[in-house]
Kinemage of the C-alpha trace (Angstrom):
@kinemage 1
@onewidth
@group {chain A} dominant
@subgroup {mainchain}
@vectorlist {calphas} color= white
{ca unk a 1} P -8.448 -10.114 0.057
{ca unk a 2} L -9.997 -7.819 -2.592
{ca unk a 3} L -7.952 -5.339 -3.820
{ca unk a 4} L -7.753 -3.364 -6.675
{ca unk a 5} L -4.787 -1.162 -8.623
{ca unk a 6} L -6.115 2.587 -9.060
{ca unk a 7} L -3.285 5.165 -9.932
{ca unk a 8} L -0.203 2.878 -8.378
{ca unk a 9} L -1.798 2.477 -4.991
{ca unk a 10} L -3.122 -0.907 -4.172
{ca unk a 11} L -7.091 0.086 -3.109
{ca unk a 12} L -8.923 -2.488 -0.572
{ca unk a 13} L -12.267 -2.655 -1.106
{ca unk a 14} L -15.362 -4.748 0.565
{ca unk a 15} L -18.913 -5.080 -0.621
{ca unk a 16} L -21.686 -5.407 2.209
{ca unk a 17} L -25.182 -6.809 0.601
{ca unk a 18} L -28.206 -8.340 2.076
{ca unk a 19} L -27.285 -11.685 0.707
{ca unk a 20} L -23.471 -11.759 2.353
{ca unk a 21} L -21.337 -12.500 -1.122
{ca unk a 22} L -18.317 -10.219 -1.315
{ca unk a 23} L -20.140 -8.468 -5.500
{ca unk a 24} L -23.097 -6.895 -5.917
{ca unk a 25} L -26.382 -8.450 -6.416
{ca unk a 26} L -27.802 -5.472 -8.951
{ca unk a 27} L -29.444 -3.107 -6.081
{ca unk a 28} L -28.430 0.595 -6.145
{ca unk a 29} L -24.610 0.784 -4.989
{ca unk a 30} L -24.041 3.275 -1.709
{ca unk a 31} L -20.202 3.907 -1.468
{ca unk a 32} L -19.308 4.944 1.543
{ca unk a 33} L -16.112 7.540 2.015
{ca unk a 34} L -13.521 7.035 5.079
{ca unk a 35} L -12.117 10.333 7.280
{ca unk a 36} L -8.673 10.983 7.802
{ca unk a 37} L -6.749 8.631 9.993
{ca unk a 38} L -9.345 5.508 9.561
{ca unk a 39} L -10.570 3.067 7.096
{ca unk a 40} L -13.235 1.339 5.844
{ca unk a 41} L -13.785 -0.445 9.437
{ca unk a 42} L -15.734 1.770 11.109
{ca unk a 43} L -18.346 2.300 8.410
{ca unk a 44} L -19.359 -1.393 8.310
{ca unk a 45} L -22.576 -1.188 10.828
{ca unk a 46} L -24.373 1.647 8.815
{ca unk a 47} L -23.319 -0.582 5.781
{ca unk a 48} L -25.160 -3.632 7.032
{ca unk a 49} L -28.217 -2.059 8.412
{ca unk a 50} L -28.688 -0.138 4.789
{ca unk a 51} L -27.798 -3.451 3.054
{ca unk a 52} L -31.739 -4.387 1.756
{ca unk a 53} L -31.417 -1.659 0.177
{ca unk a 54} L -27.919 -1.073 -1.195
{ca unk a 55} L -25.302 -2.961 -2.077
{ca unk a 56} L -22.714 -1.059 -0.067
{ca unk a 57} L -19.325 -0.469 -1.004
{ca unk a 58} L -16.697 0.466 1.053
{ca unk a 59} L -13.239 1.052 0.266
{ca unk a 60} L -9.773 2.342 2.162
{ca unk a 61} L -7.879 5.550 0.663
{ca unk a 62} L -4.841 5.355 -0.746
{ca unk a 63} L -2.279 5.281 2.359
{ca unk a 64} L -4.959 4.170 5.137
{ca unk a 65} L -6.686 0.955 6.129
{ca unk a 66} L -5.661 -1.734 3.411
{ca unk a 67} L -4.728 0.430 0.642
{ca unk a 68} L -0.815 0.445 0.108
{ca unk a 69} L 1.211 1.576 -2.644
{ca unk a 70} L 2.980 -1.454 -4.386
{ca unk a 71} L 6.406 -1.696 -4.079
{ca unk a 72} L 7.158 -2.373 -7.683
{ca unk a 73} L 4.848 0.708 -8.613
{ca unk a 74} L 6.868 2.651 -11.576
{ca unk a 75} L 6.818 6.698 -10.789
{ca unk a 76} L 4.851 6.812 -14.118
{ca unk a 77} L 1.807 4.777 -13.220
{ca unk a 78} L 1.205 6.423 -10.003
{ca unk a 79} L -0.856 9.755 -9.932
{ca unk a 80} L 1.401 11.732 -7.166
{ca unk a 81} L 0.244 13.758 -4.152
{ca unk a 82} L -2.455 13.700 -1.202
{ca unk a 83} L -4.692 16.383 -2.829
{ca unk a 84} L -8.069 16.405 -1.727
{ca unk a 85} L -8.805 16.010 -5.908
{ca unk a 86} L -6.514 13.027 -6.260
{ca unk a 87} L -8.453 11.430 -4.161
{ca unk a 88} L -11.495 12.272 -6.029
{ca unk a 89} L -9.856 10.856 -9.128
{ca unk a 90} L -9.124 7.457 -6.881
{ca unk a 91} L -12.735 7.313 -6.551
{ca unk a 92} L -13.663 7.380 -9.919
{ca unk a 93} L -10.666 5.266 -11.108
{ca unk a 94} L -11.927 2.529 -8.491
{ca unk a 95} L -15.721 2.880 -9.948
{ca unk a 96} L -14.400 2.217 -13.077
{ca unk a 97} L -12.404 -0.907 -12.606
{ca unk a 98} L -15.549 -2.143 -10.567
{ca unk a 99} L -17.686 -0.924 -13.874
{ca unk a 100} L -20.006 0.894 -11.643
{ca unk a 101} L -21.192 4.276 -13.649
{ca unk a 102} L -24.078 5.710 -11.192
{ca unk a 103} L -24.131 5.663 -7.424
{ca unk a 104} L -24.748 6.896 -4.635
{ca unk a 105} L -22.189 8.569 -1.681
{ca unk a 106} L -21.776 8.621 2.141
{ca unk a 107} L -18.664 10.327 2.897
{ca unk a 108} L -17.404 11.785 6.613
{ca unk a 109} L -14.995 14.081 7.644
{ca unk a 110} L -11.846 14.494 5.257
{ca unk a 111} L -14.136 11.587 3.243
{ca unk a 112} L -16.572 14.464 2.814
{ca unk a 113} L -14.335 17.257 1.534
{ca unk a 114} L -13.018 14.105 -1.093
{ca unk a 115} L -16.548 13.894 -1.936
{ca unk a 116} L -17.321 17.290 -3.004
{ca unk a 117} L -14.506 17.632 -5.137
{ca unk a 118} L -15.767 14.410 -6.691
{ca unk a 119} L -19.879 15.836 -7.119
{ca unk a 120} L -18.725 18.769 -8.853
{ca unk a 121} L -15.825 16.420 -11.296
{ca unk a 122} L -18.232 13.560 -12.116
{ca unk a 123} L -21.879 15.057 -11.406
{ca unk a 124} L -23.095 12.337 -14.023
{ca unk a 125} L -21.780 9.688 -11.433
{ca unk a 126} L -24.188 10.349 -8.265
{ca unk a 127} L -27.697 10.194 -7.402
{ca unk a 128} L -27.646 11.999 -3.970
{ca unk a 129} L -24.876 12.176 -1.668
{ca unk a 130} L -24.631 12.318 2.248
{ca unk a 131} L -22.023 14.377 3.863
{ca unk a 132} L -21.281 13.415 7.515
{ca unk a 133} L -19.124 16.046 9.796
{ca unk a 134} L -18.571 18.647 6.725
{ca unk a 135} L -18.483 22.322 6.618
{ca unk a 136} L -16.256 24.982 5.808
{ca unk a 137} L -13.028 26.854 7.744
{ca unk a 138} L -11.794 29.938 8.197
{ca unk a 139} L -8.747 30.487 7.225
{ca unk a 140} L -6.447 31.933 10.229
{ca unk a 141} L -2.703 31.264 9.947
{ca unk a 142} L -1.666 31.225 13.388
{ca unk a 143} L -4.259 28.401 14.313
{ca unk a 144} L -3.614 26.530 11.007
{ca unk a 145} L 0.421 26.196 11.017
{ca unk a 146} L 0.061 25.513 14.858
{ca unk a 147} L -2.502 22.725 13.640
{ca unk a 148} L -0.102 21.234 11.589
{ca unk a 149} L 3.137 21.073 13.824
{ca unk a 150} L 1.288 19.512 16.555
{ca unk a 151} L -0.838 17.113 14.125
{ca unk a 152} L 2.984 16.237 12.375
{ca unk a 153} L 4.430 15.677 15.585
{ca unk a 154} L 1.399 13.154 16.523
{ca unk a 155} L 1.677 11.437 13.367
{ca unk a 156} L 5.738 10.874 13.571
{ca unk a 157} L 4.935 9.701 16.830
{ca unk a 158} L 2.833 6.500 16.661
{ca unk a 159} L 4.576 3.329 18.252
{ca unk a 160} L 2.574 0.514 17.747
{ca unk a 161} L 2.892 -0.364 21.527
{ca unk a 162} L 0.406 2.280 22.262
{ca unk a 163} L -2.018 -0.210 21.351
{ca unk a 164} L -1.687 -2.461 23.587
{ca unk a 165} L -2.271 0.427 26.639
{ca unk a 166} L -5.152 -0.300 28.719
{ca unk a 167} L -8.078 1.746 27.793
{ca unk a 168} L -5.891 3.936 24.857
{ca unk a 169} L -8.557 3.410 22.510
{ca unk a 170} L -10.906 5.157 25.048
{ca unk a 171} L -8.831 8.187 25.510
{ca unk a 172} L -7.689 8.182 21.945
{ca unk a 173} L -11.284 8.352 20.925
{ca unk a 174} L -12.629 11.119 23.704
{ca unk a 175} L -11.888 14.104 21.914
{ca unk a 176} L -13.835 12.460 19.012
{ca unk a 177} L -17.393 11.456 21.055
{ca unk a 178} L -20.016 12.682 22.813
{ca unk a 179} L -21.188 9.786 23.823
{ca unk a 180} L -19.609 6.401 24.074
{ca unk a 181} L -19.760 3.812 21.168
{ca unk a 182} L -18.948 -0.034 20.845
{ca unk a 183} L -15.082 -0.497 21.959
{ca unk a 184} L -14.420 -2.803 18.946
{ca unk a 185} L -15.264 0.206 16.858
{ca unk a 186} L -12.916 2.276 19.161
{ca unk a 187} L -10.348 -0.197 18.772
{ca unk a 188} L -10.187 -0.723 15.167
{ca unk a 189} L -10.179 3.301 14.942
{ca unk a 190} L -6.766 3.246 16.834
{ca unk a 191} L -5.364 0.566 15.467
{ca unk a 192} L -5.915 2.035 11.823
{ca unk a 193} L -4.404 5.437 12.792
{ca unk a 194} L -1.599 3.575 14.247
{ca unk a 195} L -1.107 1.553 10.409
{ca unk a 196} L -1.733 4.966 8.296
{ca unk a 197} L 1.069 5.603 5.894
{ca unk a 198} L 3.132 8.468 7.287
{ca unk a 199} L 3.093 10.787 4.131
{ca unk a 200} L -0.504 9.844 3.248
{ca unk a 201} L -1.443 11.210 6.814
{ca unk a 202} L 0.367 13.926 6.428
{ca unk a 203} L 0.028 15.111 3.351
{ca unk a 204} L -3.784 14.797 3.999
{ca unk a 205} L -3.608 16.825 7.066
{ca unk a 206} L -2.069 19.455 5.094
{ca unk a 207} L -4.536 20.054 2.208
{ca unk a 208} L -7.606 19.459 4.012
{ca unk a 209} L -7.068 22.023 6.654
{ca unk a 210} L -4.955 24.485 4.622
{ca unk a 211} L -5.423 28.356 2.969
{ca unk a 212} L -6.544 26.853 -0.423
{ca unk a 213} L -9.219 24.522 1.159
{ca unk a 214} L -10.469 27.427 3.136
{ca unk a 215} L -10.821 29.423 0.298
{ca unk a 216} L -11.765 26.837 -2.481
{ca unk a 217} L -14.366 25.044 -0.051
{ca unk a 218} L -17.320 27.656 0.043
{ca unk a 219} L -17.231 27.823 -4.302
{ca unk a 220} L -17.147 23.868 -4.161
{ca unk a 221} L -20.556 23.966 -2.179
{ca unk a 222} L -21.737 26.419 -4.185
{ca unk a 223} L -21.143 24.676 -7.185
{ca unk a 224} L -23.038 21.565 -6.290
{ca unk a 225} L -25.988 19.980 -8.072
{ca unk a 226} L -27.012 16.940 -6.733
{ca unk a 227} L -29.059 16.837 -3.896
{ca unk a 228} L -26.789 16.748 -0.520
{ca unk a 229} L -27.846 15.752 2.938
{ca unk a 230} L -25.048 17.371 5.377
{ca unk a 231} L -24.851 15.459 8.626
{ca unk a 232} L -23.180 17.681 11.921
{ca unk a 233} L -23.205 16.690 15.314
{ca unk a 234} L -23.903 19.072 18.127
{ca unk a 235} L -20.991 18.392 19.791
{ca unk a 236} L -18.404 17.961 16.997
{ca unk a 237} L -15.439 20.358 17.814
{ca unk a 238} L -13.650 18.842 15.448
{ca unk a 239} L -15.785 20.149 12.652
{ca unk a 240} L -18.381 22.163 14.790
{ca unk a 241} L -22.171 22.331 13.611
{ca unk a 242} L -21.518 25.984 12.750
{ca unk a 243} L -19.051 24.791 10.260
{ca unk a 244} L -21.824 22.827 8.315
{ca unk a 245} L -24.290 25.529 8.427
{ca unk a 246} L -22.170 28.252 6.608
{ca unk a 247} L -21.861 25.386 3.881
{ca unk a 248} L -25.591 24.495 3.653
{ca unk a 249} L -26.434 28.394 3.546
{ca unk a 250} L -24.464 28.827 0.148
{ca unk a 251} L -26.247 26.080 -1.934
{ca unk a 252} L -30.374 25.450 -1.974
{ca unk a 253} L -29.169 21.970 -3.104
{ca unk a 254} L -28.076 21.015 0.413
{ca unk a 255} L -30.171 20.161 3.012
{ca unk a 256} L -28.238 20.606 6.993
{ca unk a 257} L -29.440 18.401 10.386
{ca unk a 258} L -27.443 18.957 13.428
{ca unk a 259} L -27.967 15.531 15.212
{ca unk a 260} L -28.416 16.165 18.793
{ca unk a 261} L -26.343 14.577 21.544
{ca unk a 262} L -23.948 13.262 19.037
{ca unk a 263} L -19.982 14.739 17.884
{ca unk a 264} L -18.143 13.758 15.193
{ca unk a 265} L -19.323 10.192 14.854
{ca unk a 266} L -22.880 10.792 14.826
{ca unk a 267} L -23.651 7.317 12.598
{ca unk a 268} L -21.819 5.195 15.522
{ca unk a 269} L -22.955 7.753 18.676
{ca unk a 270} L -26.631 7.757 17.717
{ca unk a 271} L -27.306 5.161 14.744
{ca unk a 272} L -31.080 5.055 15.201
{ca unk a 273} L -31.296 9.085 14.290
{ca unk a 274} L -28.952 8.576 11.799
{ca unk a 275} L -30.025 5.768 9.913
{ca unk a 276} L -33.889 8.087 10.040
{ca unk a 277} L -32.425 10.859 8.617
{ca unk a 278} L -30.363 8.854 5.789
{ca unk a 279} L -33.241 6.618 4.613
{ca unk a 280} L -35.575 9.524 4.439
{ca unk a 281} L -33.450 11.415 2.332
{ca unk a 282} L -32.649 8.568 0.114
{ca unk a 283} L -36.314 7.818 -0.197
{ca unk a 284} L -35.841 4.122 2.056
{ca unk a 285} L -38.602 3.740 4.035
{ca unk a 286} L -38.010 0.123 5.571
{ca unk a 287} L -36.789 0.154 8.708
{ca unk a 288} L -33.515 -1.040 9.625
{ca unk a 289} L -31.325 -0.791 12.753
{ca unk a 290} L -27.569 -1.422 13.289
């Protein structure tokens, strides 16, 4: 099992190329960026049907999927916290110990927030960058501290039983879709939220829905560069369409598509559009399906 050390935390990585061996074959490198609550998993189809094209690498964050902190980790070799930046930092760590200098990025949800902290740290290190189910909050106290005790109260509450529940993975998953994807996805989505580290979950929760995102966010778009495709879908209420648009208005750089029919997996609910938009914004013209 691949795995690399990156600031104390064992990372898990897995390349996906057109040939099938587990290292790149020299084609431009996609990395793709995992939400809160999941891993690498549910990333893998896009990965494959982009795979002529890219070698595609796709990694767990530290405290989800895979990626574990060793338990002989001294408190000096591991770079502290659940900051959306420290995650950025992972990033490039992991790029370096894979000697990759240039690529490009496909990030979603919390994934996506990590990602724009890493455009605007490393600009030298991407081409373009795709940012699925992004936007920016409003801060409003009430809402966010209620947020957080019932999210805490989920997360401290996660036997692994619930598993093995007929049809959990569907009704774990509902608040998530619009319409329905492949259960195996579904089920591997579960079963990683049930394995996420307790503090990385957490402490995740906390700064990416918090006062300082909500008021760091809009100058992080702002500040952006690179040319950014932001993916919403219509019927996302976890990170609603609107959400994406006040983002997209505050930076000429970033270019906003509100997939129709689709929520906050729109790259599993709808792959076809998806994959369309994608390519022709990375300049891909073969076509591909997942």
């Amino acid at each position: 099992m691949p795995n690399i050390a990156v600031n104390g935390y064992s990372h898990y990585y897995k390349w996906i190329t057109a040939s099938g061996l587990s290292e790149p074959s020299g084609k431009p490198v996609l990395v793709f960026i995992h939400g809160w609550g999941g891993s690498l998993r549910y990333w893998e189809s896009t990965a494959i049907a982009l795979s002529s094209q890219f070698d595609c690498l796709l990694y767990d964050m530290r405290g989800f999927g895979r990626s574990r902190q060793p338990a002989d980790s001294s408190a000096q070799s591991v770079e502290a916290g659940y900051e959306l930046e420290t995650y950025a930092k992972d990033l490039a760590a992991l790029l370096d110990a894979l000697k990759l200098q240039r690529v490009y990025l496909n990030a979603h949800s919390t994934g996506s927030s990590i990602a724009v902290f890493f455009l605007n740290l490393y600009p030298e290190r991407v081409e373009r960058a795709i940012l699925t189910c992004s936007g920016i909050f409003e801060y409003d106290k009430k809402s966010f501290d209620a947020f957080h005790k019932f999210g805490g109260y989920v997360v401290k509450f996660r036997p692994r039983w619930l598993y093995g529940l007929p049809f959990m993975d569907k009704l774990f998953m509902q608040r998530f879709l619009h319409r329905p994807i492949a259960r195996e996805i579904g089920q591997a989505f579960l079963e990683d939220f049930l394995m996420a580290d307790q503090a990385a979950a957490i402490g995740t929760m906390m700064t990416a829905v918090s006062k300082k995102a909500a008021e760091v966010m809009p100058q992080e778009f702002s500040q952006l560069t690179l040319p950014t495709l932001l993916i919403s879908g219509e019927h996302d209420v976890i990170i609603p369409a609107e959400l994406g648009r006040r983002a997209a208005v505050l930076n000429e750089k970033i270019k906003h598509v509100v997939m129709p029919n689709t929520a906050h997996f729109p790259m599993l609910e709808d792959p076809e559009t998806y994959l369309q938009q994608v390519k022709e914004f990375l300049g891909v013209s073969a076509p591909a399906s997942v």
